[in-house]
C-alpha positions as CSV (number, residue, x, y, z in Angstrom):
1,X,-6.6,3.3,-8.9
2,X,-5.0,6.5,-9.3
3,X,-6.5,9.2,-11.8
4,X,-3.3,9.0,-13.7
5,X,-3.0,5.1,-13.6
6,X,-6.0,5.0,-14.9
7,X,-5.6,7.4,-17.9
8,X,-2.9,5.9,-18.6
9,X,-4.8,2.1,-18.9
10,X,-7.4,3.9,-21.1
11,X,-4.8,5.2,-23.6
12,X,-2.3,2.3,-23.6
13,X,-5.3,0.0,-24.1
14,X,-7.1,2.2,-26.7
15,X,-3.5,1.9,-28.9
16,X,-3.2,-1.6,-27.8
17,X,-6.4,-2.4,-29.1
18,X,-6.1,0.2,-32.3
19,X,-2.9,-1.3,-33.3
20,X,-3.6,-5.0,-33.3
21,X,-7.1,-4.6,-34.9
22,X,-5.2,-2.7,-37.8
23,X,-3.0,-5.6,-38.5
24,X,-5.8,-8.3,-38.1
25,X,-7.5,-6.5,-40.3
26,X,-4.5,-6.1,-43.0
27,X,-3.2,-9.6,-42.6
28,X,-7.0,-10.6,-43.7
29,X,-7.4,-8.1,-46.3
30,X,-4.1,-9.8,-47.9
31,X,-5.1,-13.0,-47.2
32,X,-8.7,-12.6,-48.7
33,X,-6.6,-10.7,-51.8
34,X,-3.7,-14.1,-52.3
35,X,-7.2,-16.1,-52.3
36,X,-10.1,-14.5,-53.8
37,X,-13.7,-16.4,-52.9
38,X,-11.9,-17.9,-49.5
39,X,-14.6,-17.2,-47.4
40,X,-17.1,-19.3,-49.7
41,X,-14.4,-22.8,-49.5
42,X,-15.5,-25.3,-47.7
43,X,-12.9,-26.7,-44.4
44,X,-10.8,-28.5,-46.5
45,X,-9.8,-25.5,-48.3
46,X,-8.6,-23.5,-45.5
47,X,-5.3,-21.5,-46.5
48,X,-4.2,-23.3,-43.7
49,X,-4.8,-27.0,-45.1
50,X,-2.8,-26.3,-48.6
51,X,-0.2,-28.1,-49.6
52,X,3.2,-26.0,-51.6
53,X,5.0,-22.8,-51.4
54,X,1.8,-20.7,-51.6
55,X,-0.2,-23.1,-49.3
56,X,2.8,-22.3,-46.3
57,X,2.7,-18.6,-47.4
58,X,-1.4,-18.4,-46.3
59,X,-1.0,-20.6,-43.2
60,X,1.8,-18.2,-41.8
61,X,-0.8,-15.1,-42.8
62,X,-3.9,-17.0,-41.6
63,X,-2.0,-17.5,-38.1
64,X,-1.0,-14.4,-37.6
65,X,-5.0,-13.0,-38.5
66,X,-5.4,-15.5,-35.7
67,X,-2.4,-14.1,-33.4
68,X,-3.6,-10.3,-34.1
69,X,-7.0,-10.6,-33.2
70,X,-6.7,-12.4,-30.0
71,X,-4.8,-9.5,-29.1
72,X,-7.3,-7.0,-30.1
73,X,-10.1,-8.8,-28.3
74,X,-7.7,-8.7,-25.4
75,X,-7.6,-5.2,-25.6
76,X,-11.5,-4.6,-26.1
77,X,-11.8,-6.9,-22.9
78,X,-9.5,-4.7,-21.2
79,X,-11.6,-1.7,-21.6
80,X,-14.6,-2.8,-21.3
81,X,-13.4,-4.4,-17.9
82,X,-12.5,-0.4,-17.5
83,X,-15.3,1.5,-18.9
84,X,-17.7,-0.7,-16.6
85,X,-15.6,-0.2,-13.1
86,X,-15.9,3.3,-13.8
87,X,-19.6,3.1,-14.6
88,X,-20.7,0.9,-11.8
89,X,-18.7,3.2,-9.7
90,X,-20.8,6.4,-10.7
91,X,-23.9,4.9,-10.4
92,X,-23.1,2.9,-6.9
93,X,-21.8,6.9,-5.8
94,X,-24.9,8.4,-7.1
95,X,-26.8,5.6,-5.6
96,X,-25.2,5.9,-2.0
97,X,-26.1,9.9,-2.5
98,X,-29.5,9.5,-2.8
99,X,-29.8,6.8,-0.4
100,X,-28.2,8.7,2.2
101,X,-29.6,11.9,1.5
102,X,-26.2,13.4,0.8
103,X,-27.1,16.1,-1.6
104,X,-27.4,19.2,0.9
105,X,-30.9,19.1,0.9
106,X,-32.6,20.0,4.2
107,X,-34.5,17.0,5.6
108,X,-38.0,17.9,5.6
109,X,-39.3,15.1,8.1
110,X,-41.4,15.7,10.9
111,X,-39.0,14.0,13.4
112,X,-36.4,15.3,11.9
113,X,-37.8,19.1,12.6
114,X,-38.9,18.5,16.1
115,X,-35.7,17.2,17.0
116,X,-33.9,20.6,15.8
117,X,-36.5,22.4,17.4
118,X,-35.5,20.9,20.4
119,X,-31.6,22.3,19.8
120,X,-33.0,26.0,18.7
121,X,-34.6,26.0,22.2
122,X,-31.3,24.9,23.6
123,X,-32.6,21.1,24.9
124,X,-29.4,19.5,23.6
125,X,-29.7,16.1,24.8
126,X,-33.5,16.1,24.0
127,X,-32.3,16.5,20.4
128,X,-29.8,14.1,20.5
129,X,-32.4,11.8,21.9
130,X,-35.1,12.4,18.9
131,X,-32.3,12.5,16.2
132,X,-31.0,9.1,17.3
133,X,-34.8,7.8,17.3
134,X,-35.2,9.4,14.0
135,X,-32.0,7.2,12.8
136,X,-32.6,4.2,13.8
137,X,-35.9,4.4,12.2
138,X,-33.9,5.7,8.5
139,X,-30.0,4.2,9.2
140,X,-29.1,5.4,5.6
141,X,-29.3,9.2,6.5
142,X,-26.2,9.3,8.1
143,X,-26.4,12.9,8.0
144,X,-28.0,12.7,11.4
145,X,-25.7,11.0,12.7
146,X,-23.1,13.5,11.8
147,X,-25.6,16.1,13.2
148,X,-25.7,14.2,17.0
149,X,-21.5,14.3,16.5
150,X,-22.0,18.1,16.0
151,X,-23.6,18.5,19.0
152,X,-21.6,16.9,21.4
153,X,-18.9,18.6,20.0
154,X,-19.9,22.0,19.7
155,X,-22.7,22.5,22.3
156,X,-21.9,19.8,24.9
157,X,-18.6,20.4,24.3
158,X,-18.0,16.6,24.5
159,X,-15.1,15.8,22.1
160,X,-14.9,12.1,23.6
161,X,-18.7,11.6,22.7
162,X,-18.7,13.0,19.1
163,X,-15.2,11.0,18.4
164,X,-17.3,7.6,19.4
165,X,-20.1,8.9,17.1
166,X,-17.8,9.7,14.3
167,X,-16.3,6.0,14.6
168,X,-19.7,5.1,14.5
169,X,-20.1,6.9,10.7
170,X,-17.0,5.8,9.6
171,X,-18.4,2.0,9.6
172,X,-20.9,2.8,6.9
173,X,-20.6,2.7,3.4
174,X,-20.5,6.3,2.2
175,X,-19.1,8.4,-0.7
176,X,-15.1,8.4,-0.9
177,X,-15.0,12.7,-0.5
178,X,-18.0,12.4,2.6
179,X,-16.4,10.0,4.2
180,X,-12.7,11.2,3.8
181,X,-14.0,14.6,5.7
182,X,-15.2,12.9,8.1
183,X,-12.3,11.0,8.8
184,X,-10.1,14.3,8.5
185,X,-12.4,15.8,11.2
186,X,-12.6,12.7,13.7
187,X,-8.6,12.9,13.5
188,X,-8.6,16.9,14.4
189,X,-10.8,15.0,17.8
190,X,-8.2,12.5,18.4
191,X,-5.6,15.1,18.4
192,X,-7.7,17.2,21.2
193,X,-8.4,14.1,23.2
194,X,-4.4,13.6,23.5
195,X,-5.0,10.4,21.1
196,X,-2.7,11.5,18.3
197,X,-1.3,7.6,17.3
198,X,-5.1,6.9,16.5
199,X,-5.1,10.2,14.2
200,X,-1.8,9.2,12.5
201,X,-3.3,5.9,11.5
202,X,-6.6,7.4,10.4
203,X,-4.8,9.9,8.4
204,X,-2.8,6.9,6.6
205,X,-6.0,5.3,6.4
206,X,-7.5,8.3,4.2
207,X,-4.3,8.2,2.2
208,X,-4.2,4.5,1.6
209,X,-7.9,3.7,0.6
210,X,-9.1,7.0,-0.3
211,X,-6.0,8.8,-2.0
212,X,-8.0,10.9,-5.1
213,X,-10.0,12.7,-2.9
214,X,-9.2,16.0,-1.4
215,X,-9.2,15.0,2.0
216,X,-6.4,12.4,0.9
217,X,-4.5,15.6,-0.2
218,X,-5.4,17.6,3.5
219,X,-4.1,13.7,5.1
220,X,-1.1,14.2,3.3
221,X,0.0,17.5,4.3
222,X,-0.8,16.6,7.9
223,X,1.5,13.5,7.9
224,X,4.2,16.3,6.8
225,X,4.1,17.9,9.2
226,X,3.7,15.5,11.7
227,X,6.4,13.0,10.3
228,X,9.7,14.7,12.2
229,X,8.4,14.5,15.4
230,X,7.1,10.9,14.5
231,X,10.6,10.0,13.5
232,X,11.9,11.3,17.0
233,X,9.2,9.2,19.1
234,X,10.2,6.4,16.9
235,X,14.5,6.4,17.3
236,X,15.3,2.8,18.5
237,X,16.5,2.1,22.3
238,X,20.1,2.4,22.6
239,X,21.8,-0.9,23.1
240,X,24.0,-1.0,26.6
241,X,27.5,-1.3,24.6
242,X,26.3,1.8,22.7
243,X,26.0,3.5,26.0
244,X,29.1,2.3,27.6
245,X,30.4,3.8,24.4
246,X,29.3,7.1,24.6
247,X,30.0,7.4,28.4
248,X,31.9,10.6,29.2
249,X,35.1,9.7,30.4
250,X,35.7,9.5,34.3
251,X,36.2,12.8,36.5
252,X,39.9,12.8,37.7
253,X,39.2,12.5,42.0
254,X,42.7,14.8,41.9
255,X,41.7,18.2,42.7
256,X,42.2,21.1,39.9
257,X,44.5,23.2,42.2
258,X,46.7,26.0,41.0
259,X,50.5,26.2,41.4
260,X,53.0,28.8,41.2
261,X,55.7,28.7,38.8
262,X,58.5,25.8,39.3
263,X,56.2,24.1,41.6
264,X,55.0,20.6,41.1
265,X,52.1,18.5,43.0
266,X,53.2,16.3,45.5
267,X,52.8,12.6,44.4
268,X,50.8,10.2,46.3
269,X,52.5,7.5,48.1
């Protein structure tokens, strides 16, 4: 749900729910007022149960107390359906962030430190090797996974390798904003590796399922500028009548020669 859907469903809610509690509440208020010491009758003196002009006058107010506050429970339902999404949604965020160790913290770890000791001294695929042993010991920290991608990419210079690793982090559960960047950056490899209907679906992907973020906003400036030569690729096959149609016209065999004046070309027998 959109930021501004969802403001929206919080204020038309909020007046839903302000509005029909207000009437409930007035419609009983008269009704208690028409019937003083109601609420200490027994069943069979229920404004509803009278008999006369008076008796029809409470039922018609005792239904609509009825009518009103079903709505304004409706409404309360309504946002508390809405306040918890939102809640469970913070907390299963902060919860994934913690998890994954997604808070810009350097890792600390033993393992984790030899293995970029290993790249400092320039043994790439020794760090690679230790960084993968390190995350499939912790899967959560996909941090390190992202860190292997970084290295085929930038010191292996291996965009094929860190795309497949990418896929690889795309398949977990991780914030919306992480893993929208993520996405962003695996399309900017299938565009190098010549794989740019792969990108265009990604970057729909983004849009579709992650389309508050800001990497939503970078997919949709990309599909922009991408969309006219999209449309180009994508022009139907011509049909054969259209083709006969637009067939030039056929090349006189006559030859173009030049006559002075008062002559005329000889006809053809």
């Amino acid at each position: 749900m959109s930021v501004r859907l969802k403001i929206a469903s919080y204020v038309f809610l909020i007046l839903w729910a302000s509005l029909f509690g207000f009437l409930a509440y007035s419609h009983y208020a008269r009704l208690m007022t028409s019937n003083p010491g109601a609420g200490d009758r027994q069943t069979a003196d229920v404004p509803a149960l009278k008999n006369g002009e008076s008796g029809r006058a409470d039922a018609a107010r005792y239904s609509k107390v009825l009518l009103f506050g079903a709505a304004f429970f409706a409404g309360i339902v309504g946002l508390g359906i809405l306040v918890g999404n939102d809640v469970s949604q913070f907390v299963g965020d902060r919860t994934v962030k913690v998890l994954y160790n997604d808070e810009g913290e350097l890792d600390t770890s033993p393992d984790y430190e030899a293995a970029e000791q290993e790249w400092a001294d320039g043994n790439f695929l020794e760090a690679i090797r230790l960084l993968r042993e390190y995350l499939n010991k912790n899967p959560r920290e996909q941090h390190v996974a992202l860190r292997i991608a970084e290295i085929y990419e930038k010191d292996l210079h291996n965009p094929l390798a860190a795309a497949l690793e990418y896929e690889e982090v795309l398949k977990q559960k991780l914030p919306a904003e992480k893993w929208g960047w993520s996405a962003i950056h695996l399309c900017n490899l299938y565009f190098r590796l010549n794989q740019s209907e792969k990108a265009v679906v990604l970057l729909r992907r983004i849009v579709s399922e992650h389309s508050e973020t800001a990497a939503a906003e970078k997919a949709r400036k990309r599909l922009e500028q991408i969309e006219p030569d999209s449309t180009i690729s994508a022009r139907p096959i011509e049909t054969e009548s259209q083709v006969q149609a637009a067939a030039p016209e056929p090349v006189s065999e006559e030859p173009s020669v030049k006559l002075p004046p008062g002559f005329q070309p000889k006809k053809r027998a």
